[in-house]
N, C-alpha and C positions, 0 to 999 in steps of 0.2 A: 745353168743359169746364164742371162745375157749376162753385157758388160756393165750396165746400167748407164742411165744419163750422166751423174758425172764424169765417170774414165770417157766416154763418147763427143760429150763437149769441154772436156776440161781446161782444153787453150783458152775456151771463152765464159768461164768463170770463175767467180773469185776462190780459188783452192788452191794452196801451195801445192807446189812438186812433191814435196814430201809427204803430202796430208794422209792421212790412213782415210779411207772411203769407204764411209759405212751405205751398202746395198743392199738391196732386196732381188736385184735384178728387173726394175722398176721401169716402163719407158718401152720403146719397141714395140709398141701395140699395132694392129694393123689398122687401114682405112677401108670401110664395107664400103660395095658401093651398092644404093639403095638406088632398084630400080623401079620399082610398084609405084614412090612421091612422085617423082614427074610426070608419071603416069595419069595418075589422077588429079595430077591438078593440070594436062594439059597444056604441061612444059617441054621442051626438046632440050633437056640439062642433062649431063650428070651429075647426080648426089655421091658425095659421101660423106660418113663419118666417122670417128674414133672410136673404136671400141677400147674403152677404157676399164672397161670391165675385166680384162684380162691383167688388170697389174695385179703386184702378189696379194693385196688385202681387197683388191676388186674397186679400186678408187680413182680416181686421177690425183688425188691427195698424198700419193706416193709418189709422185714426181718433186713434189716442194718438199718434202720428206726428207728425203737425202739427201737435199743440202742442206736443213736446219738442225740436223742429229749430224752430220760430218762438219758441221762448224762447231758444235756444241760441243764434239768430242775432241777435238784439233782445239779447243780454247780452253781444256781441262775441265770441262762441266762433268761432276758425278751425276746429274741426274738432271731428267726433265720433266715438263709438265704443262697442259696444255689445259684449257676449258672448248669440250666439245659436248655435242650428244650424239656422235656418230663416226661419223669415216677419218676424219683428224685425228681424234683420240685413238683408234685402231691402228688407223699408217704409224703414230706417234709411237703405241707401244710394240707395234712389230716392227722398226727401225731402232727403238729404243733396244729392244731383247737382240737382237743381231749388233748393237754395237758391245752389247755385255753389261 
């Protein structure tokens, strides 16, 4: 498992030294570079993009993830909860079960 985003940026957000860091291993994803769009549209660029797909619940909603479950836990919350109908609610309870 990576290090995740916050031990990676941690100098630059809000998270004590001590905090316990609840991860997925979330973050690190790579950048495709796509080369067929400029192609067809007649551009001399290069493209790329995030494949986001590769975080653990397959979101990008796993990056805000882990700071909102490692403050919850660091500020004594038993429990969390969220109104989704999709990838929020998923990051939420695979962040949530990895903090216990």
């Amino acid at each position: 498992m990576t290090e995740g985003l916050i031990e990676r940026y941690r100098a630059r957000l809000p998270v004590a030294d001590d905090a316990r860091v609840i991860t997925l291993g979330e973050g690190n994803t790579p950048l495709v570079r796509l080369d067929n769009i400029p192609e067809v549209n007649d551009r001399d660029i290069e493209l790329y993009v995030k494949y986001e797909g590769l975080n653990p619940t397959g979101s990008f909603k796993d990056r805000g993830m882990t700071m909102a479950i490692t403050r919850a836990v660091n500020e004594g919350s038993q429990a969390v909860l969220c109104a989704s109908t999709g990838n929020t609610s998923a990051s939420a309870a695979a962040s949530a079960a990895r903090a216990g």
